[in-house]
C-alpha positions as CSV (number, residue, x, y, z in Angstrom):
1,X,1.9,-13.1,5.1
2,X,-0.4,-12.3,7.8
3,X,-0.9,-9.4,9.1
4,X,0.4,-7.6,5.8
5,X,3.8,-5.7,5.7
6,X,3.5,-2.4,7.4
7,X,4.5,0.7,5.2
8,X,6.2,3.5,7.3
9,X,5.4,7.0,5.5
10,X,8.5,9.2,4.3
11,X,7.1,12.5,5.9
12,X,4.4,14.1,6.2
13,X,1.6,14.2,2.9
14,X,3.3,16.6,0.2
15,X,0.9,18.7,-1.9
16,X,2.2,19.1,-6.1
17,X,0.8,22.4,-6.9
18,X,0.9,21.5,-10.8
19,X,-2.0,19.2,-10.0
20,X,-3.3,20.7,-7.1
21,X,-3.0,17.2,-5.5
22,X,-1.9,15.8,-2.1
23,X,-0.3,12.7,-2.1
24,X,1.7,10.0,0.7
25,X,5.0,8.3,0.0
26,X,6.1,5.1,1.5
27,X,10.0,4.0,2.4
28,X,9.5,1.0,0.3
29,X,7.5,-1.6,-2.0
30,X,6.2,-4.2,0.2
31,X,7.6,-7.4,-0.1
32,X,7.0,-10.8,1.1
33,X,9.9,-13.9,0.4
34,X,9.7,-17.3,0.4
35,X,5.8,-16.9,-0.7
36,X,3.7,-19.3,-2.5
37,X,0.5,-17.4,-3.2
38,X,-2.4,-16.1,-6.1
39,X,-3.7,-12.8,-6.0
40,X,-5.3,-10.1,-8.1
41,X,-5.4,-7.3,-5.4
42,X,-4.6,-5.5,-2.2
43,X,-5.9,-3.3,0.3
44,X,-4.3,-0.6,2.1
45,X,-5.7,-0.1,5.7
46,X,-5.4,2.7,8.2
47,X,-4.1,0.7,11.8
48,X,-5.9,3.7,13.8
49,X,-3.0,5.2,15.2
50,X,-3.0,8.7,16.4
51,X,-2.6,11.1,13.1
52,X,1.5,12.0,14.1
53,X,1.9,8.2,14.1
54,X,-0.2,6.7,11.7
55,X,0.9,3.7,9.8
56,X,-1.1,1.8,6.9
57,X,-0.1,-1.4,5.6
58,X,-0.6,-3.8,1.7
59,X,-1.7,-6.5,1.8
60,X,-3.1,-9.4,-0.4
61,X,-6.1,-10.9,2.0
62,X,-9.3,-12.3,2.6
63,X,-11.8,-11.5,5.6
64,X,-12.4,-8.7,8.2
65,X,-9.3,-6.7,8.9
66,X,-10.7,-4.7,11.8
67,X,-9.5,-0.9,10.7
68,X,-10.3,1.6,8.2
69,X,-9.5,1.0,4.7
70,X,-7.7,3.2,3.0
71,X,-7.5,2.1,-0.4
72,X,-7.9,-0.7,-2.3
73,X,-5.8,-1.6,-5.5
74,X,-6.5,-4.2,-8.5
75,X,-3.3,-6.1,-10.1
76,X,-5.2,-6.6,-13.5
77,X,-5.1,-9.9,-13.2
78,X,-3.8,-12.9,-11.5
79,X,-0.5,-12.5,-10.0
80,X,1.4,-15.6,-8.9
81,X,4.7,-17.1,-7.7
82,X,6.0,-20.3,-5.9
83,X,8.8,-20.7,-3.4
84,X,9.7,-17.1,-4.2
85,X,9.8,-13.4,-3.8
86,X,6.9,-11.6,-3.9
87,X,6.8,-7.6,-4.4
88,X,4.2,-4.7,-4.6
89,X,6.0,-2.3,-6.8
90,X,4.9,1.3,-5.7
91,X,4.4,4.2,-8.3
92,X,6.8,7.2,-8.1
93,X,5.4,9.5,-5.0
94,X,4.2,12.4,-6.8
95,X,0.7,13.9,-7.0
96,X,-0.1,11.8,-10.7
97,X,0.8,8.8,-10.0
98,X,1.4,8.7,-6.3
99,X,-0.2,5.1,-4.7
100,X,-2.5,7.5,-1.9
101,X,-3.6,11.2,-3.8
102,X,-6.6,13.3,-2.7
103,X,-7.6,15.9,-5.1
């Protein structure tokens, strides 16, 4: 798990006009097997790339990262598993409930 899993964007931020809300969309959940590991959070952080070929990466970790945080995201609680597969499951990319929206 270190280093994070790097998310590749789908295109370019989308804007929903029924919210008047722009938001980013990511190829897939991140996802990390054979993991033994306890976590109630992660962070996504900007690896400051040039704008055309930004990437941002999730992770569950501790300690200086060294780029710009993006955003950071609470599980609600304790997440665990052993020996085993262990998946970020990203909201639908729309301008509600999109993982990364600026109003």
């Amino acid at each position: 798990m270190a280093g994070g899993f790097a998310l590749t964007q789908n295109a370019v931020p989308q804007i929903d006009t029924t919210v008047n809300t722009a938001h980013v969309s990511f190829t897939t959940s991140p996802s990390w097997t054979s993991a033994t590991l306890d976590t109630s959070g992660a962070l996504i952080y900007n690896l400051g790339m040039s704008n055309s070929t930004s990437t941002t990466a999730a992770l569950p970790r501790f300690g200086s990262v060294g780029n710009n945080a993006v955003s950071t995201h609470d599980f609600g609680g304790e997440q665990k598993v052993t020996s085993g597969t262990f998946t970020v499951t990203l909201p639908a990319a729309n301008g509600s409930v999109g993982i990364l929206r600026i109003a």
